[in-house]
C-alpha positions as CSV (number, residue, x, y, z in Angstrom):
1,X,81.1,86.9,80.2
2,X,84.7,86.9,80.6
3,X,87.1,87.4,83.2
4,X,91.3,88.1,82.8
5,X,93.3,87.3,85.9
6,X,96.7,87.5,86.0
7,X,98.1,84.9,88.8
8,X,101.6,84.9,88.4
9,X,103.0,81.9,90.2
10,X,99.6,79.9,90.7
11,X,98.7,79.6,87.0
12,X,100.6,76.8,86.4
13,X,99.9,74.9,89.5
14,X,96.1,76.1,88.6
15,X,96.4,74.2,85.1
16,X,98.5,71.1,86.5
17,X,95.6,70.4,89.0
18,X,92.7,71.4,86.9
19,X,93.6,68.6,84.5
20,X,94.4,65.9,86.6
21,X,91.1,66.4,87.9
22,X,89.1,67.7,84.4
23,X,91.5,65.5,82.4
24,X,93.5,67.4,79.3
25,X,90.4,68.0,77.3
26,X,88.5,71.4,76.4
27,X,86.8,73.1,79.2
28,X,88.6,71.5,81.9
29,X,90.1,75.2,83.5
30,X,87.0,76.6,83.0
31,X,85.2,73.9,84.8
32,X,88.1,74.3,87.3
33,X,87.5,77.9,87.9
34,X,83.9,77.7,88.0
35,X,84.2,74.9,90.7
36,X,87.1,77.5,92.6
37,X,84.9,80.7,92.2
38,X,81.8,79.0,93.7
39,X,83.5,77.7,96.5
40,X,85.6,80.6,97.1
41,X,81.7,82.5,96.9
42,X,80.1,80.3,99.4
43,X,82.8,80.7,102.1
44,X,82.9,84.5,101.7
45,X,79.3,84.6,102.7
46,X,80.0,82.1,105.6
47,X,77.8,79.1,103.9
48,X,79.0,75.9,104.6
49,X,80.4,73.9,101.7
50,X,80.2,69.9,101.4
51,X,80.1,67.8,98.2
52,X,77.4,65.9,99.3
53,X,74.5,68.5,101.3
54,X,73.0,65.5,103.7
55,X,76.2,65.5,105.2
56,X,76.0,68.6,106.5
57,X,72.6,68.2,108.0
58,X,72.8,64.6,108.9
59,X,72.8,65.3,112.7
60,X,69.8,67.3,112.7
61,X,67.6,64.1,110.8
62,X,68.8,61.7,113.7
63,X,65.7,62.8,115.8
64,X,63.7,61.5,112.7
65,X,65.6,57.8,112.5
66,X,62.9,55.2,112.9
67,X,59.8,57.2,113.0
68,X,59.6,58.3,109.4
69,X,59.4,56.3,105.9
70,X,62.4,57.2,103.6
71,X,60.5,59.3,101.6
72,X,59.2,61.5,104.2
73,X,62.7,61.6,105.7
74,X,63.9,63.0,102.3
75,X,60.9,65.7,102.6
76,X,62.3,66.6,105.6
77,X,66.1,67.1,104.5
78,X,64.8,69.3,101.9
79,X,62.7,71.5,104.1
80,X,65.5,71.3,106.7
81,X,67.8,72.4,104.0
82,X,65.8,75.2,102.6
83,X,65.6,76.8,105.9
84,X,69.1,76.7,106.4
């Protein structure tokens, strides 16, 4: 699929940011955008957004510090997370 958008004064701020990040190769706005859309998607329906998940369930594991093995502390996060 393909998408047009016409974004005026943002495009080039849009580009100049996309490939500092993505580096000046092929696919780096469309990685960009991708990246931008999701986010933009996952705030709209009031999810929360971290770059690494745990952190944003961190404080609901601490009742399990200590009394579980690492592995079943992962099991947990996952379940946790699923629920969420």
């Amino acid at each position: 699929m393909s998408l047009r958008l016409e974004l005026e004064d943002l495009e080039q701020q849009f580009r100049e940011t996309a490939m500092k990040k993505y580096g000046y190769s092929k696919g780096a706005l469309q990685k960009a955008s991708r990246e931008a859309f999701q986010k933009w998607i996952l705030e709209q329906q009031g999810l929360p957004t971290a770059k690494d998940p745990f952190i944003l369930i961190r404080g609901i594991l601490k009742k399990y510090r200590g009394k579980v093995t690492s592995v079943e502390l992962q099991h947990a996060a996952k379940h946790l997370w699923v629920k969420h």
